[in-house]
C-alpha positions as CSV (number, residue, x, y, z in Angstrom):
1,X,-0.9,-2.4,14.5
2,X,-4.6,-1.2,15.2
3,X,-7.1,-4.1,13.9
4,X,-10.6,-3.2,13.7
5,X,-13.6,-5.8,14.2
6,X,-17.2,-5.1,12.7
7,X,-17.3,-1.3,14.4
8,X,-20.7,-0.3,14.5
9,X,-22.2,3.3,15.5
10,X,-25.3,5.1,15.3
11,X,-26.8,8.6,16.5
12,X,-30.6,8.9,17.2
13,X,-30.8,5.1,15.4
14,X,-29.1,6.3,12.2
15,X,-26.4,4.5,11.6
16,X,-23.6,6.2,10.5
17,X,-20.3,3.7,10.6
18,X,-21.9,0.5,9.5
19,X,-19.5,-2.9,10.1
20,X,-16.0,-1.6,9.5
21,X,-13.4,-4.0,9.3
22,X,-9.9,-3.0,8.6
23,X,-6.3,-3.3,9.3
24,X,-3.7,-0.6,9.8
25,X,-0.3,-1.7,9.8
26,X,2.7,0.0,11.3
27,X,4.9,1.8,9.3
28,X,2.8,2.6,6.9
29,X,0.9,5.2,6.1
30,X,-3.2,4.4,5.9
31,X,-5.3,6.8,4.6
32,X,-8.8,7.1,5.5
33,X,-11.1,9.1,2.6
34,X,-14.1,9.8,1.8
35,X,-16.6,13.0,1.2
36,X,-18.1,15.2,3.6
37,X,-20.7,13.2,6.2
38,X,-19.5,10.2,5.0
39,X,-18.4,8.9,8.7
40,X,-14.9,9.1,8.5
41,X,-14.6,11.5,10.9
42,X,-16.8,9.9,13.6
43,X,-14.5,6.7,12.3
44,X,-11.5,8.7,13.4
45,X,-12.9,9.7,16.4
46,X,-13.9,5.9,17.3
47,X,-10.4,4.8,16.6
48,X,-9.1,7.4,19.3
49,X,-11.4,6.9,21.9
50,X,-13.5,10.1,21.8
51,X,-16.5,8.2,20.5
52,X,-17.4,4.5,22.1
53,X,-18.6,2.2,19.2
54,X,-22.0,0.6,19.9
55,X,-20.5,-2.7,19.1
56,X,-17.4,-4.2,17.6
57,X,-13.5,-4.3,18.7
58,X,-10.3,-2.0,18.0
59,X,-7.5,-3.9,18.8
60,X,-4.2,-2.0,19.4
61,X,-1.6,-4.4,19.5
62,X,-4.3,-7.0,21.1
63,X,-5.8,-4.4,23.5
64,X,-9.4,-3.5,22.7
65,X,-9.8,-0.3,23.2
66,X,-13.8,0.4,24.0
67,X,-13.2,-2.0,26.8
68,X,-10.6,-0.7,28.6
69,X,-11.0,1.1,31.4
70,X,-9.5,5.1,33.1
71,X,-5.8,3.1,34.1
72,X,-5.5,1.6,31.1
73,X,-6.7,4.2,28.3
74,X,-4.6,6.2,30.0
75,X,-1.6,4.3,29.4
76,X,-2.7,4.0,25.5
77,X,-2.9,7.2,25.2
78,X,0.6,8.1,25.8
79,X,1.1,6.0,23.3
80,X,-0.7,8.0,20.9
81,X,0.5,11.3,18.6
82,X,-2.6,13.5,17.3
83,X,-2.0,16.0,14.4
84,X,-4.8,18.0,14.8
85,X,-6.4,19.9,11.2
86,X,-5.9,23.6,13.1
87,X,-2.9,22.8,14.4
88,X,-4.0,23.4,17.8
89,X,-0.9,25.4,18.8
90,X,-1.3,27.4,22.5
91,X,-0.9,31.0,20.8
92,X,0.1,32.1,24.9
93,X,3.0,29.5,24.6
94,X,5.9,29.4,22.7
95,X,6.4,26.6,19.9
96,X,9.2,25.4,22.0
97,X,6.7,25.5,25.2
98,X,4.1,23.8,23.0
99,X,5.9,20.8,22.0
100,X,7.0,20.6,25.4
101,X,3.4,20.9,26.4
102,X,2.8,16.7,26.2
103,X,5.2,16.0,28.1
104,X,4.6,18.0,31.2
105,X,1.3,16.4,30.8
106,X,2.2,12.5,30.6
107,X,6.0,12.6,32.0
108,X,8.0,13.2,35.2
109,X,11.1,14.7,33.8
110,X,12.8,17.4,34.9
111,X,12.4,20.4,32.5
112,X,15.7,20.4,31.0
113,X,15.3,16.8,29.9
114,X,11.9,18.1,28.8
115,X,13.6,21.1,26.5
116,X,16.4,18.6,25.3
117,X,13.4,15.9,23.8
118,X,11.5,19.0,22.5
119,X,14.4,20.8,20.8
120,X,15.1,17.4,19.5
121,X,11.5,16.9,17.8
122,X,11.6,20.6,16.4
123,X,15.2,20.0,14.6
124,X,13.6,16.5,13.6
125,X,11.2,18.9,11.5
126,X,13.5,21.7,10.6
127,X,12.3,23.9,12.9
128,X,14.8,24.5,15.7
129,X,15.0,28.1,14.7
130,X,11.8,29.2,15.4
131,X,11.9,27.4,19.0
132,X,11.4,30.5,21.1
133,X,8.8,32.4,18.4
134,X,5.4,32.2,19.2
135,X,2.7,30.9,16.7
136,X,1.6,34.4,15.3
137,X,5.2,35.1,13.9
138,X,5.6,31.9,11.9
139,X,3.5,30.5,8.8
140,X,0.8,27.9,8.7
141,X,3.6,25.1,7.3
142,X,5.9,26.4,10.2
143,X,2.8,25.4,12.7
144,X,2.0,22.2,11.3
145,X,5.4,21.6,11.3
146,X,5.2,22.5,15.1
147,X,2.4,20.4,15.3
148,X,4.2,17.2,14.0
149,X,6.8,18.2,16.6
150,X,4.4,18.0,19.2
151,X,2.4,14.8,18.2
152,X,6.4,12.8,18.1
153,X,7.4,13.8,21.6
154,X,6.0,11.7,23.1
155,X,7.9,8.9,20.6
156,X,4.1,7.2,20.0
157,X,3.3,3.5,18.1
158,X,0.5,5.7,16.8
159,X,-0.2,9.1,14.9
160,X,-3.7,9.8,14.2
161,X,-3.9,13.2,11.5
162,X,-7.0,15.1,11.0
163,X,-6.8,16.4,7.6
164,X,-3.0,17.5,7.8
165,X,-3.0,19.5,4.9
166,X,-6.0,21.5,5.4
167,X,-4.8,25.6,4.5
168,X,-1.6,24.8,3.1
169,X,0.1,25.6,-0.6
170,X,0.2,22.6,-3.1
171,X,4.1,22.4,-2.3
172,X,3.9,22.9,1.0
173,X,1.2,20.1,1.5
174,X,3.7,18.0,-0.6
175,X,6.2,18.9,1.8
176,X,3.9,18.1,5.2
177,X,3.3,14.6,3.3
178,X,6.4,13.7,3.1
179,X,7.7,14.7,6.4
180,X,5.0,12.8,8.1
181,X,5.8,9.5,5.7
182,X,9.3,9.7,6.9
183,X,8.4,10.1,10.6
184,X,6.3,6.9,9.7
185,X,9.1,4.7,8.6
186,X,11.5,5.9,11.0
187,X,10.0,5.2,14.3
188,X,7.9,2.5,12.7
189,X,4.8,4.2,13.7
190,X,1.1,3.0,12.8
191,X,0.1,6.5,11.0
192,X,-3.5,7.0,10.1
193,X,-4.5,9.9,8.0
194,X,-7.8,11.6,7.3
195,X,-7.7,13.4,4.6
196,X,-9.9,15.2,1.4
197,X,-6.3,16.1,-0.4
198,X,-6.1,13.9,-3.4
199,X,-2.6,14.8,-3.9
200,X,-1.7,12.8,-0.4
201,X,-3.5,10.1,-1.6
202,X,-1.0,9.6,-4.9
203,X,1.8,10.3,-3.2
204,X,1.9,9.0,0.3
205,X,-1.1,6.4,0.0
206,X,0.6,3.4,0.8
207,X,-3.0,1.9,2.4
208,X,-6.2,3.4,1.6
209,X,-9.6,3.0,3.0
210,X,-12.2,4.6,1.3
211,X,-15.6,5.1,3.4
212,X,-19.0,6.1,1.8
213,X,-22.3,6.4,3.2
214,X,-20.5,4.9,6.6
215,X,-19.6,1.7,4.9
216,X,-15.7,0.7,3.9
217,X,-16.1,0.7,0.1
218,X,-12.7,-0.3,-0.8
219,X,-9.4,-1.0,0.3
220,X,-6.1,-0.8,-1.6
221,X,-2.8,1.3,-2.4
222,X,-2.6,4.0,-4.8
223,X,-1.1,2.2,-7.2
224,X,-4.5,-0.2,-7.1
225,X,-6.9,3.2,-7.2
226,X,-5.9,3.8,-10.9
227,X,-7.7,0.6,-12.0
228,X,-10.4,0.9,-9.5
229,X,-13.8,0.0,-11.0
230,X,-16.0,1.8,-7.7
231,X,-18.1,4.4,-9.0
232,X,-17.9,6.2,-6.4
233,X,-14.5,6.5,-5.5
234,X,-13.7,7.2,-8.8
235,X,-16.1,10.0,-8.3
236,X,-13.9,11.3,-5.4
237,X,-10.6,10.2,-6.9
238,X,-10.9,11.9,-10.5
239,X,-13.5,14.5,-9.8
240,X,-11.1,17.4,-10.8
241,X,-9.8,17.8,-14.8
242,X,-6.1,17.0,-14.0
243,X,-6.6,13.7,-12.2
244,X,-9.0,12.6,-14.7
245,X,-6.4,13.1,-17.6
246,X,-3.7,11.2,-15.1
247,X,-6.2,8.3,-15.0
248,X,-6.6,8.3,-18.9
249,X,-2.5,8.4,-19.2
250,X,-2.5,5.8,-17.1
251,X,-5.2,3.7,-19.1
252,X,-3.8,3.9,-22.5
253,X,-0.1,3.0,-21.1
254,X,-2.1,-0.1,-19.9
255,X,-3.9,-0.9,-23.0
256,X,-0.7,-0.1,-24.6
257,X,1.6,-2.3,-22.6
């Protein structure tokens, strides 16, 4: 669990995140939205450590983060899986070599145990067969399937993705979503997603945080963003044609029922 307290930040006095208070819960996925400069990514970036909030508490499992100090951020970050938007594969490395990559960082196992958790992680994601190609010869799902890979080896309480979906397909995105729900629910990882896709939103949006103008707007699942009443998440939510004919389907089956 990662429980945020009244998270405050600002750049040259403008304040851009502005009292956010929210729970993530563990096993779950919790997706963080919003449009472009509306502070979820510095959000993300607090929630990691990158960025130090001017004031406020993150809480992982009881341990605020902002205060700790070299010893112990560095044992919460071995706790922590990042899916980065690019990827971030090592195109000099192999995808095996790259998933193996964190734990030569953070572990002292011998290679071979090193190769057996890695192979493990890759066949987790389907992708044991492209264990000694490098990441020119696969496709963009292939990496971010790597990628996933990578993030897990480390078996972490928490996944942080930055925009997961970002260059894929429709189905292939479908396909990323639902690989990273089940990873979720199987290691009972606290998963937080940043993300623009709307199609993530309806289908893995089990806790949604939507952030405009640096200020948590609303909170709910996306069952509860059909009958939201926020203007402006419904201007995010149903700004293209198809989800605005969803969320009139959806209105008449209520008025309707």
């Amino acid at each position: 669990m990662i429980n945020v307290q009244n998270i405050l930040k600002s750049f040259d006095e403008k304040a851009v995140i502005k009292d956010i208070s929210v729970t993530f819960d563990p096993g779950k996925t919790n997706l963080i939205i919003g449009r472009s400069g509306s502070g979820k990514t510095v959000f993300m970036k607090i929630l990691i450590g990158l960025l130090r909030p001017d004031s406020g508490k993150i809480l992982y499992n009881g341990r605020n983060l902002p205060n700790m100090g070299k010893k112990e951020l560095k044992v919460i970050r071995r706790e922590m899986g990042m899916l980065f938007q690019g990827s971030a594969l090592f195109d000099s490395m192999t995808v095996l070599e790259n998933v193996m990559f964190p734990l030569t960082m953070f572990t002292k196992e011998i290679r071979k145990e090193r190769e057996k958790r890695a192979l493990f992680c890759l066949e987790r994601v389907n992708l044991k067969e492209a264990a000694n190609l490098y990441p020119g010869e696969i496709s963009g799902g292939m990496m971010k399937r790597a990628a996933i890979a990578r993030a897990i080896a480390l078996n972490p309480k928490y996944l942080f993705c930055d925009e997961p979906n970002s260059g894929l397909d429709p189905k292939t995105a479908l396909l990323i979503d639902d690989l990273i729900h089940d990873l979720t629910i199987e290691y009972n990882m606290t998963t937080v997603i940043n993300t623009h896709d709307m199609n993530s939103v309806m289908n893995i949006g089990e806790k949604i945080v939507f952030i405009h103008e640096g200020c948590k707007e609303w909170e709910g699942t996306k069952n509860d963003i059909m009958s939201s009443t926020n203007p402006d998440l419904n201007d995010l939510v149903f700004a293209s044609d198809l989800f605005k004919r969803v969320k009139e389907v959806e209105q008449y089956a209520y008025d309707e029922g």
